[in-house]
N, C-alpha and C positions, 0 to 999 in steps of 0.2 A: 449620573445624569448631570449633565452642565446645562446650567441655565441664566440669560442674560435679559437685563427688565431694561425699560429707557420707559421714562415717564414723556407726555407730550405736553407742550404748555401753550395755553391760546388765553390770549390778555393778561401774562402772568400768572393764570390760576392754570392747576392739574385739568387736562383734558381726556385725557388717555391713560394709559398704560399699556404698552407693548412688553410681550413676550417671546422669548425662543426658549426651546429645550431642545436638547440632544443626547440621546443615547451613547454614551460612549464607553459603553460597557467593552465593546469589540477590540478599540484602539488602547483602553488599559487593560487589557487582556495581553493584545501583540507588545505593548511597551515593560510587560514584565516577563515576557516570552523571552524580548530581546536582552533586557537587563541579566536574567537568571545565564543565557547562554552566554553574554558577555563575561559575567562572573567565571562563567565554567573555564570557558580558555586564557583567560587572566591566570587563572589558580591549577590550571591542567601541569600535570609534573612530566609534561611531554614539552618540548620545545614546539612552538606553531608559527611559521611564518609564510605570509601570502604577498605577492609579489604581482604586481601588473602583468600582461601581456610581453609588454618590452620585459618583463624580471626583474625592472627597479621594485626593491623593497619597499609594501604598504606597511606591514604592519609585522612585529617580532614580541611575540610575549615574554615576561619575565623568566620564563626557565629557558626558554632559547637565549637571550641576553647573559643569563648568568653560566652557559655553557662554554659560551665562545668569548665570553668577558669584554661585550662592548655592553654602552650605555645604548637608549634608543634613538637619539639622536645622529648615533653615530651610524648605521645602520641604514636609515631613511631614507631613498633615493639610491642606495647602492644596489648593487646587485648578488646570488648569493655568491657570486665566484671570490669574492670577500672571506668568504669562509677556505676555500679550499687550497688553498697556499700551494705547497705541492701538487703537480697533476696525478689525479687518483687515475686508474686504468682508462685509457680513452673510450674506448668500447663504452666501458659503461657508465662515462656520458654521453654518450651519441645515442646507446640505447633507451635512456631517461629520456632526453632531447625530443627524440622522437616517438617516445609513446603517450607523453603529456601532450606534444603540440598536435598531436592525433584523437585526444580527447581520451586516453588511455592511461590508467594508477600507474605509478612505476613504484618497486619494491625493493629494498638494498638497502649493503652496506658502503658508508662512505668514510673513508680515513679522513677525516676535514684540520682545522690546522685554526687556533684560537687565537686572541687580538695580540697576546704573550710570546706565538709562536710555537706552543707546544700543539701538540698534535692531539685525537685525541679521534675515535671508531664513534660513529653514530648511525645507530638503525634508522631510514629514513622510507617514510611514504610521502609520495607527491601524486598530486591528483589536480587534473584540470577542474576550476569551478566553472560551469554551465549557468545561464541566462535561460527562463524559459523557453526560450525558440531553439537551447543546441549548441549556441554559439557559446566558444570561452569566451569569458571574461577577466579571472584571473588564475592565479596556480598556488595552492596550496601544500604545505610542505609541514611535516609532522616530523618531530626528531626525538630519537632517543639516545644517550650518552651508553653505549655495551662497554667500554674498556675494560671494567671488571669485570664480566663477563667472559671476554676474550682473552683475558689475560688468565684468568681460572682454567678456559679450554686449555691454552699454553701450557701453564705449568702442570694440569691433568696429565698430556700428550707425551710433556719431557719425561715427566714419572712413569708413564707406562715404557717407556724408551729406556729409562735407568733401569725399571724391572725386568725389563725384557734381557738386555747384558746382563744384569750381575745372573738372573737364573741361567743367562747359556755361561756364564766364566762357571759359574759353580754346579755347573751340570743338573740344574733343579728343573721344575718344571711346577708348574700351578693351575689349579681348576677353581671353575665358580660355576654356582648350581643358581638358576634363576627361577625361584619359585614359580612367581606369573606364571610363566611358561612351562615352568619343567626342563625348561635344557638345562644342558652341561656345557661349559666352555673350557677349553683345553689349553694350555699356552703348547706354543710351537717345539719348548724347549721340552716337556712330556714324554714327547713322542724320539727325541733325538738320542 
């Protein structure tokens, strides 16, 4: 409760005393709603940035900053094509383009390209933010850094590629029993 007194004076002497009170239980309730969720994406180990309508950049939290290795200043008013140095597949930005300005998530991967100029895969959702009547207001953008990842599938990929040769140079062949399931997996070279 907040509460505010104002004494009244007539001839110099206390006449009054006025009061207000206010319940503002409601408003530090939403002011630590907001504060806790502020904290959240400050400290989210996802990169989060939201951009106007036009796509100038409002707002880049710290793990987005320390991906692409700008400060936030630098960032502020720009737009994300900042990020993308190289054109990643056109397609699929026209596809983004047009399912965000349609009020529609877009999901993907995007080779993007840091302030240093290294390159660098991040998993990416972007999603129009909505106004209660419908309307966007602005777009929101969620990143996550895959290169290790991708670069794990890679060298997974290349090893099944080396094992797949040396078992056909050496005439071998190999199986794997997948409990889960129960199958059997054959290599090609088994059977040859």
């Amino acid at each position: 409760i907040r509460a505010a007194l104002e004494a009244l004076f007539k001839e110099g002497r206390p006449a009054r005393v006025l009061g207000i009170t206010q319940d503002i239980h409601r408003r530090k309730t939403a002011e630590a709603s907001l504060r806790k969720l502020s904290v959240a994406v400050e400290q989210s180990p996802v990169g989060v940035l939201i951009t106007a309508l036009d796509e100038t950049i409002e707002y880049a939290n710290p793990t987005l900053l320390r991906q692409y290795g700008y400060r936030l200043d630098e960032v502020l008013g720009q737009t994300p094509h900042l990020f993308h140095g190289q054109p990643n597949d056109p397609s699929a930005f026209r596809d983004l383009e047009e399912k965000i300005h349609a009020g529609q998530p877009w999901r993907g991967e995007l080779r993007n390209q840091r302030k240093d100029g290294s390159r660098l895969w991040v998993a990416a959702s972007m999603t129009p933010i909505k106004e209660p009547d419908g309307r966007i207001s602005h777009f929101l953008c969620l990143s996550e850094d895959v290169g290790a990842r991708r670069a794990a599938e890679i060298e997974a990929s290349d090893s099944r590629r080396r094992l797949a040769e040396a078992q056909r140079l050496a005439g071998l062949g190999s199986w794997e029993y997948v409990p889960a399931t129960g199958a059997m997996v054959w290599s090609e070279t088994t059977y040859a």
